[in-house]
N, C-alpha and C positions, 0 to 999 in steps of 0.2 A: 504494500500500500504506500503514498505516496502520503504524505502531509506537506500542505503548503498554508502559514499561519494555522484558520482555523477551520481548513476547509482539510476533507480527506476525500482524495481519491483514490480508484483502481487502476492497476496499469492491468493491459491488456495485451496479444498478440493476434494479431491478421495468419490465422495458417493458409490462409488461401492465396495468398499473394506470396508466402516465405518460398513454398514448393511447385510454381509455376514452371515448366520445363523439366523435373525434377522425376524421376521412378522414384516411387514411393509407398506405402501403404498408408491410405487416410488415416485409418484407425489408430497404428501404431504411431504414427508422427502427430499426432492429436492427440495423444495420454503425453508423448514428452514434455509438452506444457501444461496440461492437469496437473503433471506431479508438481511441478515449479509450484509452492508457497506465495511464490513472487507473484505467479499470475491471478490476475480476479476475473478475468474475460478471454474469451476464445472467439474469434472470430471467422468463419469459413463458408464455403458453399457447397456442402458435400454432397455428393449424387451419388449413393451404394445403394446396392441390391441392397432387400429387404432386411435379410438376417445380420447384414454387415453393419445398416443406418438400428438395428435394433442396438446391437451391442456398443454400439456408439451412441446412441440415448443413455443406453445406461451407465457410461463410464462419466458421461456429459452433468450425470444427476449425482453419480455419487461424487464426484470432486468439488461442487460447492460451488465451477466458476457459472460464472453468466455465460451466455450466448447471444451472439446477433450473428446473423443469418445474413449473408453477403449473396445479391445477385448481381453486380454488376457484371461479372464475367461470365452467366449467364447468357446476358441481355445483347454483350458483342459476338459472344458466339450462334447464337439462337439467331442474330440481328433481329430479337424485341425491341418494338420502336414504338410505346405509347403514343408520340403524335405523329405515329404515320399519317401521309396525306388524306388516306381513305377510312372510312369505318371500317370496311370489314377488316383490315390491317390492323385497327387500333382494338377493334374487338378482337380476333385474336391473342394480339400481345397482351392483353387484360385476361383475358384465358389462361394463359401460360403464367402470367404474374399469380395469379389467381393457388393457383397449384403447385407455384415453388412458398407459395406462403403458405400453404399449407405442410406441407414437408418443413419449413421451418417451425411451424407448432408442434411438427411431432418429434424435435432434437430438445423442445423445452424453449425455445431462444425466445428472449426478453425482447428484442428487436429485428425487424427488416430494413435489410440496407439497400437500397439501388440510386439508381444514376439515370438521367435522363437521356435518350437515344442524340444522337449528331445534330449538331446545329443547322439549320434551315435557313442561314441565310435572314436577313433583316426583315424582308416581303413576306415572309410567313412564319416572323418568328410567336409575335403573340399568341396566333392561332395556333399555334405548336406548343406554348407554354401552357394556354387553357386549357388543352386537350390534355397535357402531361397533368393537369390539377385535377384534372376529372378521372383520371387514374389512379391518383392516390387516395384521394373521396373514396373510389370502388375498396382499395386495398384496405386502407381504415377501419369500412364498414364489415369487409370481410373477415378482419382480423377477429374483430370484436365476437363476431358469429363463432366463428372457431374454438376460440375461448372464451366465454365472455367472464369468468370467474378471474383469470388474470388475462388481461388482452394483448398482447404483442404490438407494440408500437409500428410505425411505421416513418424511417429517417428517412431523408434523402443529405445525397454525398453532391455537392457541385464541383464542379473541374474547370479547367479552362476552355475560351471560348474561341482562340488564336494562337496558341503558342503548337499544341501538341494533342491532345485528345478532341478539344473542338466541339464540346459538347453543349446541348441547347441551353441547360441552364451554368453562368458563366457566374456573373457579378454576386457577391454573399448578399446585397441590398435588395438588388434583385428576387433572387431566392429566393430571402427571410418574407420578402413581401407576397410570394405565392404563397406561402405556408403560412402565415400570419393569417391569411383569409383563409385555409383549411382549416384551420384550428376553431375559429368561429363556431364549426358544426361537427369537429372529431377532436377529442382531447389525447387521442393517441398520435398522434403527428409532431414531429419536431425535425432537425435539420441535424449535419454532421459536421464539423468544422475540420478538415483537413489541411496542417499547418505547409504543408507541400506544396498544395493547392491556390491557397492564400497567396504563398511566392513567386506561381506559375501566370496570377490572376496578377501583379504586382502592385497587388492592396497592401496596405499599414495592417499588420496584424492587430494591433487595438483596435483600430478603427473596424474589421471587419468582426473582433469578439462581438464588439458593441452593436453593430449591425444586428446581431444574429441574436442577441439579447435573450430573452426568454425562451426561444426556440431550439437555442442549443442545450440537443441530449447526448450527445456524442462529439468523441474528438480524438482527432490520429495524430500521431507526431510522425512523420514520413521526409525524406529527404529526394530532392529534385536535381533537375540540371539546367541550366539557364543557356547554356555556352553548347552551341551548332558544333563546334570545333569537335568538341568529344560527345559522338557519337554514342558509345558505351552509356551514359549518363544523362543524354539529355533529355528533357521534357519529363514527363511525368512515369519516370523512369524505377522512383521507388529505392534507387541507390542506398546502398548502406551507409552511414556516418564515416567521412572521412576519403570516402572515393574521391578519384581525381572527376574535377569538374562539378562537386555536387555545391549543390548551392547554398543549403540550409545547414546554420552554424551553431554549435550550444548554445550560444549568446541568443538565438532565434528560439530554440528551443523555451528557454527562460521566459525571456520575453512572451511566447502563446502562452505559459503556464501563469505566468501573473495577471494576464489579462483574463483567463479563463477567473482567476480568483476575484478580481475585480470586478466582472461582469457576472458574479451570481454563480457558474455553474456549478459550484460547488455547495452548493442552497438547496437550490430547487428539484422539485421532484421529476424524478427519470426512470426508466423504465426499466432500469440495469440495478442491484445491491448498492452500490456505490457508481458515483459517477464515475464513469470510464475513460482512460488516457491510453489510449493503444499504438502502438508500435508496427506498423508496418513498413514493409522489407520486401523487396522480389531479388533472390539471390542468381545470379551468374552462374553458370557451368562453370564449375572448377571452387566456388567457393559454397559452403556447409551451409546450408539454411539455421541449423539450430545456433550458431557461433555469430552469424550475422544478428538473428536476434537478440541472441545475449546481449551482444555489445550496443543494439540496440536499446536494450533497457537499462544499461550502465549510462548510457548516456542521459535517458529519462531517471533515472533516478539521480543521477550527479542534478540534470538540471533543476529538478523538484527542489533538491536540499541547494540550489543556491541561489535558488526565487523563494524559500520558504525565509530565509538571511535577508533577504532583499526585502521582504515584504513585513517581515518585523522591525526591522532597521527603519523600514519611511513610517511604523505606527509610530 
């Protein structure tokens, strides 16, 4: 757990992003972070046969962490695209969303994560942003049906709109402002703040915590690439701390972490045990998903304890 002043949170681990390219067994590299103490949240978007998502429920319930349920890697492979141009497209993709939240009720998970399909271009971008609002409305509603004793949230993740992924929803003010009017009429709705993302979008990270205000229930610490040059690195790359060309520095780290303390989320109600700090990673051929992480969370925990100094020191 992390303590910053008076606020405590969870740090977490993205498995779905660590073993991207990787051989692997879900299962077994998914208890490697159950065992970690250190972890409070598991993050992933697992597709096993039946017996395999059984015993992975049960490993998922008896370790204590949370879950949130990742489809964005789904949604580019499947090319799920909530505002596709046509209905019957966007009904579909509401179909398929529809049934991996369902599968995420049945791993336990606290949250669903997804991301909004490719940018449309300015000429149809609104109409593109309505139509994604009316797809989380549907997921919302369907969450709630599915459990309605604990109801599984529904986050959304924004990305860039020009650098590297390109995706429909770009600016956090943006964003915050669709969801802000979801919330209106589903209190399971809230947003993700990805401190990578923020860099890629090259918003003030204060400025976009503050943006996202109330809405944020979720938060990744992740490292980017700004520089064309290195290739290995750039865009929304996921790099581990320390890679050549990566953009996001401890000092940056610190910085999301006080601002998150500033801006409540360490307050207010969320859908996870403790509010969540997670740590995601996409590791290279040749270098260890699990050591990437580690050092991932050395870094999240240095940075905690020197925004927790920073954040006593200006009481």
């Amino acid at each position: 757990m992390l303590l910053i002043g008076e606020a405590v949170f969870g740090a977490g681990v993205v498995h779905g992003a660590a073993y991207v390219g990787h051989d692997h067994d879900p299962v077994a590299t998914t208890e490697r972070f159950l065992l970690n103490p250190q972890v409070q949240a598991v993050e992933g978007g697992w597709d096993l046969p039946p017996e395999a998502a059984e015993d992975l429920r049960r490993r998922l319930l008896w370790s204590g962490c949370d879950v949130v349920y990742t489809v964005g890697g789904f949604m580019r492979r499947q090319q799920i695209d909530p505002s596709a141009p046509t209905v019957e497209a966007r009904k579909e993709a509401l179909e398929k969303l529809k049934r991996l939240a369902e599968t995420a009720s049945g791993y336990g998970a606290a949250m669903l994560l997804l991301c909004t399909g490719p940018d449309t271009g300015p000429e149809r971008r609104a109409d593109a942003i309505r139509h994604f609002g009316e797809t989380v409305e549907a997921l919302c509603e369907h969450a709630r049906r599915l459990r309605p004793e604990r109801p599984m949230w529904i986050t959304v993740e924004h990305f860039d709109r020009e650098l590297d992924q390109k995706r429909l929803l770009g600016p956090t003010a943006e964003t915050a402002a669709l969801l802000a009017d979801i919330r209106k009429r589903h209190g399971n709705v809230g947003m993700t703040l990805d401190l990578s993302h923020l860099v890629q979008l090259g918003e003030d990270i204060d400025d976009a915590v503050a943006a996202a205000g109330d809405l944020l229930i979720h938060a990744h610490v992740a490292n980017c690439g700004l520089d064309r040059a290195v290739p290995e690195t750039f865009g929304d790359s996921h790099c581990r701390f320390g890679a050549e060309g990566g953009a996001v520095s401890l000092g940056d780290v610190v910085r999301f972490l006080r601002a998150l303390v500033r801006h409540g989320y360490g307050e207010r109600r969320v859908a996870t045990r403790l509010p969540i700090v997670s740590v995601e990673m996409k590791t290279p051929q040749g270098e260890t998903p699990e050591l990437a992480l580690a050092g991932g969370l050395r870094i999240l925990e240095q940075a905690a304890v020197l925004a927790d100094i920073a954040e006593r020191t200006a009481a």
